[in-house]
Every structure is written in structure tokens, then in C-alpha cells.
C-alpha positions as CSV (number, residue, x, y, z in Angstrom):
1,X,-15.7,-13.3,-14.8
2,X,-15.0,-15.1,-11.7
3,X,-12.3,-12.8,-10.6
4,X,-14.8,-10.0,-11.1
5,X,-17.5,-11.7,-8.9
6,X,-14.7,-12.1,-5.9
7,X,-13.6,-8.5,-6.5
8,X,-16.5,-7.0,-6.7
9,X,-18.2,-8.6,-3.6
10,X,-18.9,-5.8,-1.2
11,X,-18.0,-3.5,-3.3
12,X,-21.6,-2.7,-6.1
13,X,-22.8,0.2,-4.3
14,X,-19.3,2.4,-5.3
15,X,-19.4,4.7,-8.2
16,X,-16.6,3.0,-9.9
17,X,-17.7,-0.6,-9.6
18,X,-21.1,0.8,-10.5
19,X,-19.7,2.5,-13.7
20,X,-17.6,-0.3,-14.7
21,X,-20.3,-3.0,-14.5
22,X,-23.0,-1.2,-16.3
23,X,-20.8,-2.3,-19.9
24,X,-19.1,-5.2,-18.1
25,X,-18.9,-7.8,-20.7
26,X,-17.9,-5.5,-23.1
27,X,-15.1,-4.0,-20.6
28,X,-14.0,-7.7,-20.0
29,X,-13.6,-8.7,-23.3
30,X,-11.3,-5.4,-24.2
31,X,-9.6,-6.3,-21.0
32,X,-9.3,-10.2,-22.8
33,X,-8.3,-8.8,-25.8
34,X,-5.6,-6.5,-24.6
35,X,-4.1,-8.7,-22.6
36,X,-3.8,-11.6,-25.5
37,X,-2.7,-9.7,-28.2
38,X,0.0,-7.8,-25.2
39,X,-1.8,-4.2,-26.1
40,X,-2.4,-4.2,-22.3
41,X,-1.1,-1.3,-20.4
42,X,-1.5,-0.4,-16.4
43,X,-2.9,2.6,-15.8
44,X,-2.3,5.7,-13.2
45,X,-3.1,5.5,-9.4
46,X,-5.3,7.5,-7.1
47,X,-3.7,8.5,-4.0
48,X,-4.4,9.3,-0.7
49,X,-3.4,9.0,2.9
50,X,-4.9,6.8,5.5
51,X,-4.3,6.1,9.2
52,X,-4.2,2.3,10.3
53,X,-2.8,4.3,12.9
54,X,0.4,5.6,11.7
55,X,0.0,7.8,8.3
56,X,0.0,5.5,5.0
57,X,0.1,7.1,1.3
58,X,-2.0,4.5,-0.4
59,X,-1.8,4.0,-4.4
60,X,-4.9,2.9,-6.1
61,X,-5.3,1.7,-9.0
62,X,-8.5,1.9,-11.6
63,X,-11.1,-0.7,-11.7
64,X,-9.9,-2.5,-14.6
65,X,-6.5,-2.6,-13.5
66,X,-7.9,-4.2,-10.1
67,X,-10.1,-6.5,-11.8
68,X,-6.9,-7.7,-13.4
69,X,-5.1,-7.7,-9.9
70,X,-7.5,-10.1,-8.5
71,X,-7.5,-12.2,-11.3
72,X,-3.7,-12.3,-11.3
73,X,-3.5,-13.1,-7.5
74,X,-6.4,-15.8,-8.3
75,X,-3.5,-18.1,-10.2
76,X,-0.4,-17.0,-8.7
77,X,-1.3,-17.1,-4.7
78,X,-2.4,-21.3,-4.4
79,X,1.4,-21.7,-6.6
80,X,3.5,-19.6,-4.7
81,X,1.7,-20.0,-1.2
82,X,3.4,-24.0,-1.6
83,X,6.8,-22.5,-1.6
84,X,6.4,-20.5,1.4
85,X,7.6,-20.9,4.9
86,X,5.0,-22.4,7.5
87,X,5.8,-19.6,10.0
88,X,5.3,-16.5,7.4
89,X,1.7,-15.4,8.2
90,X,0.5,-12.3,6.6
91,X,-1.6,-12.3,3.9
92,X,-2.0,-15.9,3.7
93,X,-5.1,-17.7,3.6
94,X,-5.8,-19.8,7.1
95,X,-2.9,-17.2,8.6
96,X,-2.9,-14.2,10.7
97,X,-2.1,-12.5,13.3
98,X,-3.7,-14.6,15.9
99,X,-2.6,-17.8,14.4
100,X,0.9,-16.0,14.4
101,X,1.1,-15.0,18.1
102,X,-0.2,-18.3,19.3
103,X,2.5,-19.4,17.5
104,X,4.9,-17.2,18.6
105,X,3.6,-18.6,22.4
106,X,4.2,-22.1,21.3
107,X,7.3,-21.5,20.4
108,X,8.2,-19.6,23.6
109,X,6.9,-22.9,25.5
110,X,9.7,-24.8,23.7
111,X,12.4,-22.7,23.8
112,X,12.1,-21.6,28.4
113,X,11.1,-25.5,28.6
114,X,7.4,-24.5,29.7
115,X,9.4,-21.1,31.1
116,X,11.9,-22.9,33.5
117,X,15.0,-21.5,31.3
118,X,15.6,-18.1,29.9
119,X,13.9,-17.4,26.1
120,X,15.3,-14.5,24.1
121,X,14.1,-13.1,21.2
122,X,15.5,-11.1,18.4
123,X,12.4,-8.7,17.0
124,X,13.2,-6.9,13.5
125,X,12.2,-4.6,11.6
126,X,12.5,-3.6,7.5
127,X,13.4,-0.1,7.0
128,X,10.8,1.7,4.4
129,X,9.9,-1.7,3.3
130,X,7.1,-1.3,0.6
131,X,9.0,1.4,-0.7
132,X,12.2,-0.4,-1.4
133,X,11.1,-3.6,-3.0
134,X,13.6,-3.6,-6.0
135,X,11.5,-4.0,-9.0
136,X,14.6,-5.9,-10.7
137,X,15.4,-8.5,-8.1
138,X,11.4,-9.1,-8.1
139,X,11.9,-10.0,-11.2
140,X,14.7,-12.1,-11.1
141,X,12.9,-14.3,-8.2
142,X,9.8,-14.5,-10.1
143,X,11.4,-16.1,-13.2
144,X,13.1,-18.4,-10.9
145,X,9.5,-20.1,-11.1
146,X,7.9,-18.4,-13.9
147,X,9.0,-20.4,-17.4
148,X,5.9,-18.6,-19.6
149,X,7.1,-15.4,-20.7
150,X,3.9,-13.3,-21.5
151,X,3.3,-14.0,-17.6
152,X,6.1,-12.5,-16.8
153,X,5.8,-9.7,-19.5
154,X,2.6,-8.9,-17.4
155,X,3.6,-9.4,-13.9
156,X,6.5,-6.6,-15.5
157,X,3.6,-4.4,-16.3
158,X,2.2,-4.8,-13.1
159,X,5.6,-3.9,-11.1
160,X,6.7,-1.2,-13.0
161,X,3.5,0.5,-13.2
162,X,4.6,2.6,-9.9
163,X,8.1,3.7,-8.2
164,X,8.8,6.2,-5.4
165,X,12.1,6.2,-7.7
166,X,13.3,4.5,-10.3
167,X,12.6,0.6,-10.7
168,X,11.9,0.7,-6.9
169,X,8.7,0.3,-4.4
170,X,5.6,-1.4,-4.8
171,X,1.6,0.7,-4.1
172,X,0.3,-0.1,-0.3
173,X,-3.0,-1.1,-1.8
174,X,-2.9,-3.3,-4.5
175,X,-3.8,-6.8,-3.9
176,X,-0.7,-7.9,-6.4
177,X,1.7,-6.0,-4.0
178,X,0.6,-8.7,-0.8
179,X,1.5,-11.7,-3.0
180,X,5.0,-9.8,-4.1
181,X,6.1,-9.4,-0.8
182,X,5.8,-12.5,0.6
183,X,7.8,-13.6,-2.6
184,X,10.4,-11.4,-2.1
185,X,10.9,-11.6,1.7
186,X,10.4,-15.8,0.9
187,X,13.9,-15.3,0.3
188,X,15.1,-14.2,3.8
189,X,12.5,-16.7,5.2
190,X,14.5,-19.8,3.6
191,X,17.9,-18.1,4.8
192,X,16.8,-17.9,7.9
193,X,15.1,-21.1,7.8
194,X,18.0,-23.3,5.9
195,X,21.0,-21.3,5.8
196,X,21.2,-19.6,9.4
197,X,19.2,-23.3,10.8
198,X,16.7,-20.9,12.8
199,X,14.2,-23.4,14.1
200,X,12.2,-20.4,16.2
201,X,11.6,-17.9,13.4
202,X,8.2,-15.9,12.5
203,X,7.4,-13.4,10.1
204,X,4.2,-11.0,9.7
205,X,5.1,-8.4,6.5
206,X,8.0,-6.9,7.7
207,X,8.3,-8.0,11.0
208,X,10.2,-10.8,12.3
209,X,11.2,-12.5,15.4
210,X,13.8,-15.4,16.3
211,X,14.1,-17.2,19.7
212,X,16.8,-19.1,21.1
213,X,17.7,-19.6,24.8
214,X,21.1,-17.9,23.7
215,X,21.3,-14.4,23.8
216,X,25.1,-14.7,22.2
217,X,23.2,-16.8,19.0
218,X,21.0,-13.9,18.4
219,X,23.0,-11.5,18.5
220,X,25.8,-12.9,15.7
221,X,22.5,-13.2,13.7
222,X,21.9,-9.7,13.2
223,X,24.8,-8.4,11.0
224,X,24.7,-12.0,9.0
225,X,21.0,-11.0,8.1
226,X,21.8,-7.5,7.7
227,X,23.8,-8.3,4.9
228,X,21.8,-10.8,3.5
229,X,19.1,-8.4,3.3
230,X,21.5,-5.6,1.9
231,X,23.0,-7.9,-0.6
232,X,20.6,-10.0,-2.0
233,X,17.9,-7.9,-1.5
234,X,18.6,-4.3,-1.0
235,X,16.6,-3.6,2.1
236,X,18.1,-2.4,5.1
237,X,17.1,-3.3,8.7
238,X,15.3,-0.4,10.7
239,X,17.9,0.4,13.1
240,X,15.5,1.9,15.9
241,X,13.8,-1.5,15.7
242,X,15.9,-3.7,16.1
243,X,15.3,-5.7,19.7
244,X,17.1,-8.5,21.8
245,X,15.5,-9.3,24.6
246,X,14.3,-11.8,27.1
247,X,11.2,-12.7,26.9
248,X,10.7,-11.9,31.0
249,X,10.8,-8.2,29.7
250,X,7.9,-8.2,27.3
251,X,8.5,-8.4,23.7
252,X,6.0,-6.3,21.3
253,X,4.9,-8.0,18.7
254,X,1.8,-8.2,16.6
255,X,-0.1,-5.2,19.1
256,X,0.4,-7.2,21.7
257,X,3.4,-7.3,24.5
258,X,4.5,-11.1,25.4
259,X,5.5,-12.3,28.3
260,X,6.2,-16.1,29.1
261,X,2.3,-16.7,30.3
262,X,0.3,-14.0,29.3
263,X,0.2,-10.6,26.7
264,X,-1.2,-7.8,27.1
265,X,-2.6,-4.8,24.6
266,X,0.2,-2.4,23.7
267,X,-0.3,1.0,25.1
268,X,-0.6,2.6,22.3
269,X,-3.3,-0.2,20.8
270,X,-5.1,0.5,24.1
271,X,-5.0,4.2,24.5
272,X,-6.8,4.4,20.7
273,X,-9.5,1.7,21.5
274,X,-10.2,3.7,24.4
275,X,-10.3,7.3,22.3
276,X,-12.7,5.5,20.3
277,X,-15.0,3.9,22.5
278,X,-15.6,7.2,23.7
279,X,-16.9,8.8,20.9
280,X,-20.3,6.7,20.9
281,X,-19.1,3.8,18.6
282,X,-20.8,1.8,16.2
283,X,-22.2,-1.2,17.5
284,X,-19.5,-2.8,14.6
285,X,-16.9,-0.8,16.4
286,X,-17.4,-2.1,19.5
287,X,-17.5,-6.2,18.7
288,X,-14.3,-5.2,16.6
289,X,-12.7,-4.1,19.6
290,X,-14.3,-7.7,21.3
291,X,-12.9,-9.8,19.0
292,X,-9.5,-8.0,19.4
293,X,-9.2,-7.9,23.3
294,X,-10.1,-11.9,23.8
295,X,-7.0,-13.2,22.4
296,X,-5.1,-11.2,25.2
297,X,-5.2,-10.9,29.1
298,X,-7.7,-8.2,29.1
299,X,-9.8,-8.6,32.1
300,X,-9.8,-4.9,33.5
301,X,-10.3,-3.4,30.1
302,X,-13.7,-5.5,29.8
303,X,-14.9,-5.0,32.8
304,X,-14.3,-0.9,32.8
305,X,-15.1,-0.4,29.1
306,X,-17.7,-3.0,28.1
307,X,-19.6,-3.4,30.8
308,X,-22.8,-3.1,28.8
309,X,-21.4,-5.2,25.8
310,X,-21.8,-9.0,25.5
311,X,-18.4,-9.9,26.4
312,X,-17.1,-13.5,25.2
């Protein structure tokens, strides 16, 4: 019952919520009952594409199936959360991007010695990355922690209840899949951390970054985390993505580019907040787009597009 007051939160006015609250108690209780007698079976998705902005093919599931989702997350996220790096930052309570870049800034400060020596960074990328999360080494990780087998007899029902082949992806769009990944890539975060003796290293998702004030460091890194990633857990680095560079140059990361004292918007982040403000935005819209461009060096992009707007 808890997990169905967070879930549904926001969401009462949607057909589906609507439909699955007008029995709720009895829809729980079934729910209660299958899953303690281990009758409980995940159901089929809904998909459909989005753009956030490049195309996504999001999986949904049913509302019981999310209900169950939320309720998993509720128990597994304040366990698992304790064995995670400081520096991973998506999908983390207290975490985010800007927490992330700010970080990423602090540790540029260390690394040029408040910018009086050269900081490089190594940015990387996962190739297909929700879509290649094998469902077995999942599995494996998760009992490294998980003793209770009807939990993970669920969790398997959860996992293997969608592939893009066999025993492999996970759905952009459940709320499970968020905790899964930071489990999974939790292992490349303690290699990096412990075996590799990274002390610069970030992660958001899929994205990483190390800095060092040796380019020659960096760059032996790449094929030893390469093969990690291939071996242990059968991902593969993007290999368009894959960046050394000094920080002088501007590193993307996050929407932003970073240079030692300042960042600025990407172009692309830019050139679609522009495209939108033009189209008469929502007064939501616009304080989105506020809240976005503070965090940045973004004087000129105030003053020519929100000129009317209560800037902060």
C-alpha cells in the first residue's frame, strides 16, 4: 500500500491508474497472493518511442507490474545504494547531474592545481548499453548479495520478463531497470576505483570520465577497461565516443562543455532550447529552461532569450 501511494502520486488522473484503483485492495491482495505462493508472473509491455532528444524505444509495463516495480525498488535501492561508489550519480537519491558536474569541477581544481598544470580527461562511452545488460551476469552480481531465494526467484521474473535477444537488455522505462544498472556498472566503478587506483573518476549511466594530469595514464587505461568491460561484463565501449583530451579544449559532459573556469551549454542543448522558446512556451517550459541555464556561464543566452522572464 505504501508503494502504491508513492507510485501513484501524480499519476490518478490516467486511465490506467484510474482503472486499477477503483478495485485496489482487491488488486493488491491478488498481487500479495501471487507473489507468496510464487504464482506471480510479469506481464507484456507497451511500447513506444520518445525523444529526450535522440529517439528512445521505451518498454512499459502494466500497472500491476509497476506497482510491484516500485515496491521492489522501495527495499532494494537504501541496500544497494550503501555499496555504491560516491562518484556514481544517476539515479541516486541526493545525486544528479548538477551535483555530478560540480563535482567533475572540483575535481578539475585538484588535478591543474587550481588550473596552473595541464588536466586531462578520458570521457567514455557504453555502446548500446540498456540493451546489452546480460540478464545472466545480472544475476550472478545480485546473488553475490542476495541470500533469500524467492527474492531472487522474483528479481529473475523481473529481468527476464523482456530481451531485444535472448537473456539480454533491460526496458528504458521501468523503474527496476535504474537500480539494475547502477548494480551492474557498480562493478566497473570498484575496478576503476580499487583495481585501476583511479582517484578522479565519475559516472552518470553510461557515461564516465577519469582525470589525471597524465595524458600517457589515460590512455593505458582504455584497452585495460575495455576488456574489463568485455570480459566481465559483456559490454563494449562506444568507439566514436571515446575522448582524451585536455581539459583547455572543452570536454562534453553532462550537456554541458567544461573548461578549467567556466562551461557552457552544448550546441546542440542550446540550439533546442532556442527552437522551443520560440514556439510560445509554457510558462513551465520556460523556468525549466531557468533552472537549466544557471548552473552554466550563460549570460548572453539570458539576456537575448529571457528578457521578459525572472531570471535568477
Amino acid at each position: 500500500m505504501q508503494a502504491w501511494r508513492e507510485f501513484a502520486k501524480g499519476k490518478r488522473t490516467k486511465p490506467d491508474i484510474q482503472r486499477f484503483a477503483r478495485n485496489l485492495t482487491d488488486n493488491i491482495f491478488e498481487l500479495h497472493s501471487d507473489l507468496r505462493s510464487q504464482a506471480y508472473s510479469h506481464g507484456s509491455y507497451f511500447a513506444f518511442n520518445i525523444s529526450d532528444p535522440k529517439p528512445r524505444n521505451i518498454h512499459k509495463a502494466y500497472v500491476r507490474d509497476r506497482l510491484l516495480h516500485h515496491a521492489i525498488y522501495r527495499k532494494l535501492y537504501p541496500f544497494f545504494d550503501q555499496t555504491f561508489i560516491h562518484d556514481s550519480y544517476s539515479c541516486r537519491i541526493n545525486k544528479g547531474t548538477h551535483k555530478a558536474m560540480n563535482r567533475f569541477r572540483d575535481f578539475a581544481r585538484k588535478v591543474s592545481k587550481n588550473n596552473t598544470r595541464t588536466c586531462w580527461a578520458l570521457k567514455c562511452d557504453i555502446r548500446k548499453f540498456f540493451t546489452s545488460v546480460d540478464h545472466g551476469i545480472l544475476l550472478e552480481i545480485l546473488k553475490k548479495h542476495i541470500a533469500d531465494q524467492k527474492i531472487l526467484w522474483l528479481l529473475h521474473g523481473v529481468i527476464s520478463s523482456f530481451s531485444v535477444k535472448p537473456d539480454t537488455g533491460l526496458p528504458l522505462g521501468n523503474l527496476t531497470s535504474q537500480l539494475f544498472v547502477n548494480i551492474y556498472m557498480n562493478e566497473l566503478d570498484h575496478f576503476i576505483k580499487h583495481s585501476l587506483k583511479a582517484r578522479y573518476y565519475i559516472r552518470y549511466a553510461d557515461d564516465f570520465v577519469l582525470l589525471s594530469g597524465s595524458r600517457n595514464w589515460l590512455k593505458w587505461q582504455i584497452p585495460i577497461i575495455r576488456g574489463f568491460l568485455h570480459g566481465k561484463l559483456e559490454l563494449t565501449l562506444h568507439p566514436q565516443k571515446i575522448y582524451l583530451k585536455t581539459l583547455v579544449s572543452g570536454l562534453d559532459f553532462l550537456g554541458w562543455v567544461h573548461f578549467p573556469d567556466h562551461r557552457v551549454l552544448r550546441t546542440a542543448t542550446k540550439n533546442r532550447m532556442i527552437k522551443r522558446l520560440g514556439l510560445e512556451p509554457s510558462d513551465e517550459t520556460v523556468a525549466s529552461y531557468l533552472g537549466l541555464i544557471k548552473h552554466g556561464n550563460t549570460h548572453k543566452i539570458k539576456s537575448r532569450y529571457f528578457k521578459s522572464a525572472e531570471i535568477p
